[in-house]
KOLGULO-974794 format. One line per field, with one value per residue (C-alpha): residue number from 1; residue in three letters; x, y, z. Coordinates in steps of 0.05 Angstrom, whole numbers, plus 5000, padded with zeros to 4 digits. Example, Ala and Ser with C-alpha at 12.3 -4.5 7.8 and 13.67 -1.06 7.14 Angstrom:
% KOLGULO-974794
i	(1:2)
aa	(ALA:SER)
X	(5246:5273)
Y	(4910:4979)
Z	(5156:5143)
% end
This chain:
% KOLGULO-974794
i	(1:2:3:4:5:6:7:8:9:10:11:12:13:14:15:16:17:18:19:20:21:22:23:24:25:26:27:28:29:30:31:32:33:34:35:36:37:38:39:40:41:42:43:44:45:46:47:48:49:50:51:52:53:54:55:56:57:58:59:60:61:62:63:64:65:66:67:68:69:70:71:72:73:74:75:76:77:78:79:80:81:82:83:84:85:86:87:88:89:90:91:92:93:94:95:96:97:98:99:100:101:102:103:104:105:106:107:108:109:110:111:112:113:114:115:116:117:118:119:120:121:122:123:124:125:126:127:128:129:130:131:132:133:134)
aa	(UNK:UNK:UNK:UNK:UNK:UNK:UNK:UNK:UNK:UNK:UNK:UNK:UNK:UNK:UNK:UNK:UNK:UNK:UNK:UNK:UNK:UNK:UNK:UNK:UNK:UNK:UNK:UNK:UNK:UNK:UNK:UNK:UNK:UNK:UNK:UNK:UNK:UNK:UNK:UNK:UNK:UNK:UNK:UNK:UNK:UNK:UNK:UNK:UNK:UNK:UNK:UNK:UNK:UNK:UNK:UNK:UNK:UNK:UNK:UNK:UNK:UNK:UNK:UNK:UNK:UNK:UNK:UNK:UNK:UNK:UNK:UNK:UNK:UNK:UNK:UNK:UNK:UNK:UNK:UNK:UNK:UNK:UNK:UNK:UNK:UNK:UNK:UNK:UNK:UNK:UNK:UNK:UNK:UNK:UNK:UNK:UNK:UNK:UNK:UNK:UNK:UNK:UNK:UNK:UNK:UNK:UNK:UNK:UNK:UNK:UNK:UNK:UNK:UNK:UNK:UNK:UNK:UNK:UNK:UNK:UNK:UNK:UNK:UNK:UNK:UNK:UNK:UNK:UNK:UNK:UNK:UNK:UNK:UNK)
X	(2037:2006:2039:1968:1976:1997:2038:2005:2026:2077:2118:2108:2093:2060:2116:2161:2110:2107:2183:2172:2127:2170:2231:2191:2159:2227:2251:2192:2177:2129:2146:2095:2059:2095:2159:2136:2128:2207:2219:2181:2206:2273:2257:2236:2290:2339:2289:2254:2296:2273:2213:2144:2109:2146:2099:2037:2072:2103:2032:2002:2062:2052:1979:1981:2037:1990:1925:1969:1986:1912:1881:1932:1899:1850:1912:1927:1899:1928:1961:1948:1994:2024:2009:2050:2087:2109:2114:2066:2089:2044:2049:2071:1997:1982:2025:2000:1928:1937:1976:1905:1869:1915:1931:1852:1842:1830:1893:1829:1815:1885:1901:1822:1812:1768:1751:1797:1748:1769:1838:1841:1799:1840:1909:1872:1848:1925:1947:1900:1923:2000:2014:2082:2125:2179)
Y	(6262:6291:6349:6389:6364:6421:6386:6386:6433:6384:6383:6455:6504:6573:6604:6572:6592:6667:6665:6641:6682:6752:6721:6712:6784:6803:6765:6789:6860:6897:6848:6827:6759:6729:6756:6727:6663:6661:6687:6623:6578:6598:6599:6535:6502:6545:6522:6457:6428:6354:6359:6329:6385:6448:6455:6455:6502:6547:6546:6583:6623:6655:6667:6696:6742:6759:6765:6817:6865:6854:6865:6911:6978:6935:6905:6983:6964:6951:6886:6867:6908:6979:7011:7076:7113:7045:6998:6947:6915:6847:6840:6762:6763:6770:6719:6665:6686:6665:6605:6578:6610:6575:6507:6492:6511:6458:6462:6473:6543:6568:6625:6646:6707:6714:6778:6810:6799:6728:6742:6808:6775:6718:6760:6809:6739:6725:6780:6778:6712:6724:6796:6829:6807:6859)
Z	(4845:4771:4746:4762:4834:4891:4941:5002:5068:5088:5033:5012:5061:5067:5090:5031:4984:5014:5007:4932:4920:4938:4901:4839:4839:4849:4788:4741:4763:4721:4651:4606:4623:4565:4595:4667:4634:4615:4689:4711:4673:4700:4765:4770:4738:4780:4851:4829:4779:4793:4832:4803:4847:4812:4755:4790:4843:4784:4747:4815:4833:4769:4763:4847:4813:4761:4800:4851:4785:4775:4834:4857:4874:4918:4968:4993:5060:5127:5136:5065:5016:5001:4928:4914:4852:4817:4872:4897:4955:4986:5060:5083:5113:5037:5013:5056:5042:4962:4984:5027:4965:4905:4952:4949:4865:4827:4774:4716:4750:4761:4723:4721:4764:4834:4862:4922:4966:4970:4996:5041:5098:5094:5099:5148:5196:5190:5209:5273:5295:5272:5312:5293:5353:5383)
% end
C-alpha cells in the first residue's frame, strides 16, 4: 500500500474513522490550519505510529476537519450537525458520510473543497437506515 493509498473498509472502518475523526476535532479545536497540521502530525504518531495507511488516513482526517470549519453553517440540520455560540458539533451520521465521501477521493483531490450538498444526503440516508435505538 502507497502512502496516497486509503486502506480499504476492512482494515479501516467508518466507525473507526468517525471515532478519529471526533478525537481529532477534539485535539485541534478552532487552531489555525498550520496549527492543525502539528495536531496531525501528533496524532498520528501517537495512533498510527507504524502503519503505511496513517498518512493517507491523516491527509483526509485533516482536510474532513477542515471542510467541517468550512462548511460549517451548512451542517445545522437534523441528523447532520449542531452550529451554536462557538461550538460546531458533527453528528456520527456526519462522520460516516465524509468517510464514504474521503474513502472514494482520489489522494490528488484531497484537501480541494466540494460543496455540502455532497455530504448531508449521505449523513441524512444514514441516518434513515441507522435509527437511534432505545
Amino acid at each position: 500500500m502507497s502512502a496516497s493509498s486509503f486502506p480499504p473498509s476492512s482494515e479501516y472502518s467508518p466507525t473507526q474513522w468517525a471515532s478519529d475523526l471526533f478525537e481529532f476535532q477534539r485535539l485541534a479545536g478552532a487552531t489555525s490550519a498550520a496549527e492543525c497540521r502539528v495536531h496531525m502530525d501528533e496524532f498520528l504518531y501517537s495512533r498510527f505510529p507504524d502503519s503505511a495507511a496513517g498518512p493517507a488516513i491523516g491527509l483526509r482526517l485533516l482536510a474532513a476537519h477542515l471542510w467541517v470549519r468550512l462548511h460549517h453553517q451548512e451542517l445545522d440540520l437534523p441528523d447532520v450537525g449542531v452550529v451554536g455560540a462557538g461550538v460546531v458539533a458533527i453528528t456520527g451520521h456526519t462522520a460516516v458520510a465524509l468517510y464514504r465521501v474521503f474513502a472514494a477521493m482520489p489522494h490528488e483531490r484531497v484537501g480541494r473543497d466540494f460543496p455540502a450538498s455532497v455530504v448531508v444526503p449521505l449523513a441524512q440516508e444514514h441516518a434513515r437506515i441507522n435509527p437511534p435505538t432505545a
